[in-house]
N, C-alpha and C positions, 0 to 999 in steps of 0.2 A: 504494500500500500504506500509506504513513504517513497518509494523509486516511482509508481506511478503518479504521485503528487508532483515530485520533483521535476519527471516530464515532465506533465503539462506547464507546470511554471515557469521553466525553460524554453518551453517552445512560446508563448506567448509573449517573453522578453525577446527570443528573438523577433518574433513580427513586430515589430517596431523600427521604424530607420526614419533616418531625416529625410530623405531621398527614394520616392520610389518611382523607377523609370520603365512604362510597360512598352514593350517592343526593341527587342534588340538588332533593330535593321540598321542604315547607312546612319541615322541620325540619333539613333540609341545607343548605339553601342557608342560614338561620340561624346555623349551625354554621359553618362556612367562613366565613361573609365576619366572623364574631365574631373567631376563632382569627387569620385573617389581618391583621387590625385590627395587630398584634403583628407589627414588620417582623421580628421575629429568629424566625420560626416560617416554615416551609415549608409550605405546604397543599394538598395536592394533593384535587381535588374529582372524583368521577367519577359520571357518570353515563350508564345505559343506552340512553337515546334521543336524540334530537337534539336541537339549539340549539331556542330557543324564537319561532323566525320565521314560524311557523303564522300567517297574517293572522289566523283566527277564536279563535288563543289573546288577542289583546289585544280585540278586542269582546265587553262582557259577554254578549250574548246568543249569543255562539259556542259556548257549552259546551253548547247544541242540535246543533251541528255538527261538533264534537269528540267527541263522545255515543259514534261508533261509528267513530272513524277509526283505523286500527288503528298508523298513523306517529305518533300522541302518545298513545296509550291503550294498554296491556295487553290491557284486552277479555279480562277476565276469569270464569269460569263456575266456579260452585261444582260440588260432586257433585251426584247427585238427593237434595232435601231431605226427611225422612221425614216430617215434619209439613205438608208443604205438598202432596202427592199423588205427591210423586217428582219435582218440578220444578225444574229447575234455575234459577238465579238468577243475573241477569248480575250482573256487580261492574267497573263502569270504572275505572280508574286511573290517574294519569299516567303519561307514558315520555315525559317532554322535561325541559329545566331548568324548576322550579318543579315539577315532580311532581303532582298532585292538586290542587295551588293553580293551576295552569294551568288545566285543562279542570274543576274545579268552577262549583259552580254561585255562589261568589262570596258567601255569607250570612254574615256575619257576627256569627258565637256565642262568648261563650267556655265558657258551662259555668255552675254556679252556686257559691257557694260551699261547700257544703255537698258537694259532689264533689270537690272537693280537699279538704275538711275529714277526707270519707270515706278520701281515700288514707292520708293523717297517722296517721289512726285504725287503718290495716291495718298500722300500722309505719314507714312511711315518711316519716322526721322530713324536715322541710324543702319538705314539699309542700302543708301548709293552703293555704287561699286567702291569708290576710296573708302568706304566703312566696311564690305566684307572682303574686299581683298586682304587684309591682315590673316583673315579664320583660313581662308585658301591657304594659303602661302606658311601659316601654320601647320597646316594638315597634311601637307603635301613634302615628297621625299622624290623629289624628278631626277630622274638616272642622267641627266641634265647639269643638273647642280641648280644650286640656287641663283634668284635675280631678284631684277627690279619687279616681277612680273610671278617670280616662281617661286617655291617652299623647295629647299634642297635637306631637310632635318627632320622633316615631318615622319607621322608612322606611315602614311597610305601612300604604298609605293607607285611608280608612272612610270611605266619603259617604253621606250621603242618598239617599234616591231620589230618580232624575233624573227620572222617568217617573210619573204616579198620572193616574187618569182618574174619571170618575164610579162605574164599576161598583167601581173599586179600593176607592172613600170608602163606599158601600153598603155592603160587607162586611163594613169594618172600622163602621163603623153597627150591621149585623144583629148582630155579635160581642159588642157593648156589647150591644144589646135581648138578648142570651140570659144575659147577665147577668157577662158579661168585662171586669176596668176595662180602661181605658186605659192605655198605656203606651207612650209617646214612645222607650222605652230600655230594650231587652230586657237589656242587661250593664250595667245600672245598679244601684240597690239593691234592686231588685225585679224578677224572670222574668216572675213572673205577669200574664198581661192579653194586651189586644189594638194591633196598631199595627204600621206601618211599618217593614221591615228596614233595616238598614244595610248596606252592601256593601262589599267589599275591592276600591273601585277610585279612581283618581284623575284627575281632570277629564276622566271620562267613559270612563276606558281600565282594565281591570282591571291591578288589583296586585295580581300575583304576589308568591312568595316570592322568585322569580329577581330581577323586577324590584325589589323593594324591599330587595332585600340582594347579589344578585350584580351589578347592574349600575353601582352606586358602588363595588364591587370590583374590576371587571373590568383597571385601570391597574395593579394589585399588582403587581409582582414577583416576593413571593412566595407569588402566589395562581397555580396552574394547572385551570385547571377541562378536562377532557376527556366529550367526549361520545360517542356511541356505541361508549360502554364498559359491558360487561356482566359484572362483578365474576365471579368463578368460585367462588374460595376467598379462606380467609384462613390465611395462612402462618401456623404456630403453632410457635414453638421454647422446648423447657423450659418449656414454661405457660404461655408470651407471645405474643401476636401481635406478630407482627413484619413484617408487608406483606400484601399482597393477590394473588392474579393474578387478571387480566382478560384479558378478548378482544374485538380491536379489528379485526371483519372475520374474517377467517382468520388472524391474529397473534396470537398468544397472551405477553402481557408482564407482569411483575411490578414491583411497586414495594414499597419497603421503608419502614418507619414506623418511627422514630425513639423517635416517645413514645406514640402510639395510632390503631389503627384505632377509627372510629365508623363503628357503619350505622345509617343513615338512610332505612333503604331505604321502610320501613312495613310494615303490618300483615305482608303477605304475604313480600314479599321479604328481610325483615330474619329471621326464622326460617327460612327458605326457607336462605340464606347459612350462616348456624350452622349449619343440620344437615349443608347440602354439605360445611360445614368439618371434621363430625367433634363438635360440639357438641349436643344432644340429649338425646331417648330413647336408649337405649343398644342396646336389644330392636329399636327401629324403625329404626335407623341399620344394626345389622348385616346385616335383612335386605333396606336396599338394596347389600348390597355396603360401605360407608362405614365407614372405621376410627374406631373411639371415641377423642374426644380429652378429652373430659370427659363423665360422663353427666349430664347435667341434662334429667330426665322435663317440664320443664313446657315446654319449646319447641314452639312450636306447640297447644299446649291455650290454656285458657281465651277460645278465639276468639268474639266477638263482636258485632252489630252491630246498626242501627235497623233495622225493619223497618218499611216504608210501606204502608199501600196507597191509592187513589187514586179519588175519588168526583166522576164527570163531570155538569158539568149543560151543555142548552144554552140559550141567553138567547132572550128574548124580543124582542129588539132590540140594534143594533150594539150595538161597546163595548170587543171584544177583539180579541187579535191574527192571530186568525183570521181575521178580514175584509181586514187590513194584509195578511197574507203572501200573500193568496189575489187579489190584483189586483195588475197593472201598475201603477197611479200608486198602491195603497199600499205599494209595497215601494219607489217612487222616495221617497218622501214619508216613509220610515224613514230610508232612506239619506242623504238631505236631509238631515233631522234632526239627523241624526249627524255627517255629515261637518260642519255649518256654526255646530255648539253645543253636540255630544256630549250633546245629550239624547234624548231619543225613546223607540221601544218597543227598539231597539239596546243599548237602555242597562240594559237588565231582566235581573236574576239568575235563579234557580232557586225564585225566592217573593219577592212583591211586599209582599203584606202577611202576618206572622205573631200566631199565637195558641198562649199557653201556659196549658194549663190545667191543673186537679185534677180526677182522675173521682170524688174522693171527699176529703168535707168535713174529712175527719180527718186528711189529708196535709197535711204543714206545706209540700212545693216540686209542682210543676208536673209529674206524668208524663206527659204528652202534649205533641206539638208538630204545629202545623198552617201546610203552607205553603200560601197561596192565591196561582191562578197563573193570568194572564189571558192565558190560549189553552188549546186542548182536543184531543188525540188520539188516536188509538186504543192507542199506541203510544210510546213516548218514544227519541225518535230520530227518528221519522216523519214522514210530510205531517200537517198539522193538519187541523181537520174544515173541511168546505167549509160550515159553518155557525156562525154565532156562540157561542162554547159557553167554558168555564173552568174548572179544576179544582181542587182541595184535596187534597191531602196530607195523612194522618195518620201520625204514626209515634210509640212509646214510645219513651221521653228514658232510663229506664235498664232495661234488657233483664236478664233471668235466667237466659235461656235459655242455654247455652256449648255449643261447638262446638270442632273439632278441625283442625291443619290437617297436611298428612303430603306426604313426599316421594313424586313417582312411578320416582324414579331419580338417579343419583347424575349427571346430568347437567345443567347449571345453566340449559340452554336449553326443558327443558321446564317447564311449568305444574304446580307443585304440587296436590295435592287438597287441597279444603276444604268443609267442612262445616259450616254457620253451627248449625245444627238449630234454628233459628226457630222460634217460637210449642212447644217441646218444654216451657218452664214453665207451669204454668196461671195464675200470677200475669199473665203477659202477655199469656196470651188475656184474660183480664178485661180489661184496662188497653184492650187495643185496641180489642175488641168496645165499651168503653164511650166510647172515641176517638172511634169511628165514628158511632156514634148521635150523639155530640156537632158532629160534621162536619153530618149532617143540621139538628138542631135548629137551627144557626147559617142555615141555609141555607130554615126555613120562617122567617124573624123577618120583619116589614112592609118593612122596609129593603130586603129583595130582592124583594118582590113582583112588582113589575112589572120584576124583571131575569128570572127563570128562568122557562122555560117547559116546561122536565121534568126531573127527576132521571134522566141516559141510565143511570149507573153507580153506586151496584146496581140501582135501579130500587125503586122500589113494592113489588116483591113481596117483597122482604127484610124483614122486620118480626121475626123470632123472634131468641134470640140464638141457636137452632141455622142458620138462615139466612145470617145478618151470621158466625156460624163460619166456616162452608162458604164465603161468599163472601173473606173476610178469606185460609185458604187457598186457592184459586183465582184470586186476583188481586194478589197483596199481590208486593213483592218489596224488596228492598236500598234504600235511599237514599244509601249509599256510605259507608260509616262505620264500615269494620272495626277491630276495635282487642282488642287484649289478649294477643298472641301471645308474646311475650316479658317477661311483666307484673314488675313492680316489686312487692319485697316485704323481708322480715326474713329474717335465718338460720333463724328456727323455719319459716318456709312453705318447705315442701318442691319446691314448685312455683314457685318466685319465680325469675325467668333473673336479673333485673338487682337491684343493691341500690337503697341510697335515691339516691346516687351514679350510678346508671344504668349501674354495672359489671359485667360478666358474670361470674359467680360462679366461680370457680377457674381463672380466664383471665384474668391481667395485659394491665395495655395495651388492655382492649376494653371500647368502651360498643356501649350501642344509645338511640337518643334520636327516639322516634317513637311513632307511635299505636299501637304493640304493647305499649308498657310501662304503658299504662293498664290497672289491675288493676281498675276500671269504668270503662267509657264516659264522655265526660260528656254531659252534658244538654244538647242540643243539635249545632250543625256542629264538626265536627273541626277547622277549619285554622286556627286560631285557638289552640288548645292544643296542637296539634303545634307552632307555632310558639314558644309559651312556651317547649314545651320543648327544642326550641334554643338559644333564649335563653339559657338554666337548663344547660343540658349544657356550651356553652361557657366560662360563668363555672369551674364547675365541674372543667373539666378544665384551666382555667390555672392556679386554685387548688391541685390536685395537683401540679400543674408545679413551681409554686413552690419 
């Protein structure tokens, strides 16, 4: 009897921390291992899927085979979207430590300045680019070295590519003959142009958020990080968050926060959370059953994201990695590679070589962005084609389109609805439609000549822009980059969840610090400024502490 007293007294001192951070994705795990830095702070870190021992979460080309695995991905599905003929649209997401920096596709973007300038401009003092380039430039470790522009000390490594082949240098050839500079350094002082991506990994292994920020943590004391913990609520007493409950299995346990809950969850899950808590629409809360604890209408609106679509050629001769994966000695001849110098086709993100352009001369930044990607198939996630072939990627860098996201029940185990409503602005059908043509033109230049031997995807017959419409809906889907559900704004925006502070508006004790509080997208991959803004949350709330 006295040992079983003792647990439970034990365990309930543990539930206790100053700090409790739910989601250990690209801006959590920043979060935690910041706050924990600070031995007199307790931090309890949770998150809903597993440790991060998936073999294909550390090989960059694993996020092909992470794609659809339902133990580290959400494997997420919007409603049927109305601009796209009712089609639903997959949305992958992490569920392991490192969240989305896990199973992405590893490119590293951070945005321009001119989209943090844009935040500033909507109210939110402290977010210009001169204010988050510090959290960049901190977080960042460029195989590069450090500059006026770069983080050479940081945990989250950025390499080069380890991988480029002939057809890779064509491309990026054809991209210059259509009249795209050059450009060694997409987050340098200049977007525009064509060139080589950088990636979030290190001597050939990707870096995570986990790994570049919870794994020099992991000896803390008073860091406890928990996994397959799947947050429920958040305790709210007198206007304060004051803990969380989760459920671990069939156990349902609570932990109490000291000085603040943070979610960290992202786009989906971090409004998902508020509304289970009782924070919200007010109207939309009561008719899941869910008691109002605050009404805030902007939860879950202004949702967001890139939209791609995908233009197949196949080559005229070897070259891609469709030949590699599609034989016995070249998939020994990968693995080779890798195992004995961590270069090879193993070593390849989600775009080898990128392009950022203007569909129109009067734009001062870059709305288009093009990933080129050497292997080709029906499908992403799938066998690749039993024939030489490569793809390119189009997507708009900043969208107009907004969408909604809504609970289907006050039970925190099911999948929220969401609704991107894509291409519903006409500003974006332009943009895309002239993306698209702009994919082609790159792809008649001399430099690929004698690479491509037919345009498979749209094909020939596409030439109208009611054609390139039709097929843009019909084929187009996510590139993963939802953002704006929780967005950042002023007292006068009625719709703003969080301040400039990332605090939730009439709820002491609680941020959110993730791709939801983007009030725009930025220009470009997300995990790069979700990580900022970790960065920036952390400071932030030791500041308050103060």
């Amino acid at each position: 009897m006295v040992c079983s007293r003792g647990a439970a007294k034990e365990r309930r001192v543990a539930d206790s921390y100053d700090y409790i951070v739910v989601g250990a994705g690209s801006a959590g795990c920043a979060v935690a291992a910041r706050l924990s830095a600070d031995t007199r702070h307790k931090v309890l870190l949770l998150e809903a899927g597993p440790a991060d021992n998936h073999m294909w979460i550390h090989i960059p080309i694993g996020y092909a085979r992470t794609f659809l695995d339902e133990k580290v991905n959400w494997k997420y599905e919007t409603e049927p979207e109305p601009h796209l003929g009712d089609r639903k649209i997959y949305w992958p997401r992490g569920k392991t430590l490192g969240g989305s920096s896990s199973i992405n596709g590893l490119i590293y973007i951070r945005g321009i300045p001119s989209d943090f300038n844009y935040w500033r401009q909507l109210g939110n003092a402290g977010w210009g680019f001169d204010d988050v380039l510090p959290y960049f430039k901190k977080a960042e470790r460029n195989v590069r070295g450090g500059d006026d522009l770069h983080g050479g000390e940081g945990g989250l490594g950025v390499d080069d590519m380890r991988w480029r082949n002939a057809l890779s240098d064509a491309y990026l050839e054809a991209a210059v003959q259509a009249g795209y500079p050059r450009n060694d350094d997409f987050n340098g002082h200049k977007q525009e142009g064509v060139g080589y991506y950088q990636l979030t990994t290190q001597g050939g292994r990707r870096c995570s958020s986990a790994r570049a920020y919870l794994q020099p943590a992991r000896g803390r004391a008073n860091l406890r990080i928990l996994t397959d913990a799947l947050t429920e609520k958040i305790e709210i007493e007198d206007g304060r968050a004051t803990g969380v409950r989760y459920r671990v299995g069939d156990r349902v346990e609570t932990a109490k926060a000291g000085r603040e809950v943070i979610l960290c969850g992202g786009a989906i899950n971090s409004p998902q959370l508020l509304m289970l808590s009782g924070i919200g629409p007010a109207e939309h809360l009561a008719e899941t059953g869910i008691a109002v604890r605050r009404h805030l209408p902007g939860v879950g609106e202004n949702l967001h994201d890139h939209y791609q679509c995908r233009q197949l050629y196949r080559c005229a001769k070897p070259g891609t990695m469709n030949e590699a994966a599609g034989s016995l000695f070249g998939k020994m001849k990968m693995g080779l590679d890798y195992a004995f110098g961590r270069r090879g086709l193993l070593t390849v993100g989600a775009g080898l070589v990128g392009v950022f352009l203007r569909t129109r001369p009067e734009l001062e930044d870059p709305d288009i962005q093009l990933h080129f990607i050497p292997f080709s198939t029906d499908k992403m996630g799938t066998s690749l084609h039993d024939f030489p072939g490569f793809t390119v990627t189009m997507n708009q860098s900043r969208p107009q389109s907004r969408g909604r996201l809504t609970l289907r029940s006050a039970d925190a185990r099911q999948y929220p609805a969401m609704v991107a409503n894509y291409l519903a602005d006409a500003a974006d059908r332009r943009a895309a439609i002239d993306g698209l043509k702009a994919v082609r033109r790159i792809a008649q230049q001399p430099a690929l000549k004698d690479w491509i031997a037919e345009e498979l995807l749209p094909g020939p017959k596409v030439q109208s822009d009611v054609e390139w419409l039709d097929f843009l809906r019909g084929n187009g889907g996510s590139i993963y980059h939802p953002a704006g559900t929780c967005k950042m704004g002023p007292a006068n925006d009625t719709m703003a969840v969080v301040d400039e502070r990332l605090r939730v508006r009439g709820i002491d004790g609680l941020r959110v610090a993730d791709a939801s509080v983007m009030p725009q997208v930025v220009s470009g991959n997300t995990n790069a400024a979700c990580i900022m803004i970790g960065e920036k949350c952390a400071d932030m709330a030791r500041a308050d502490a103060a």
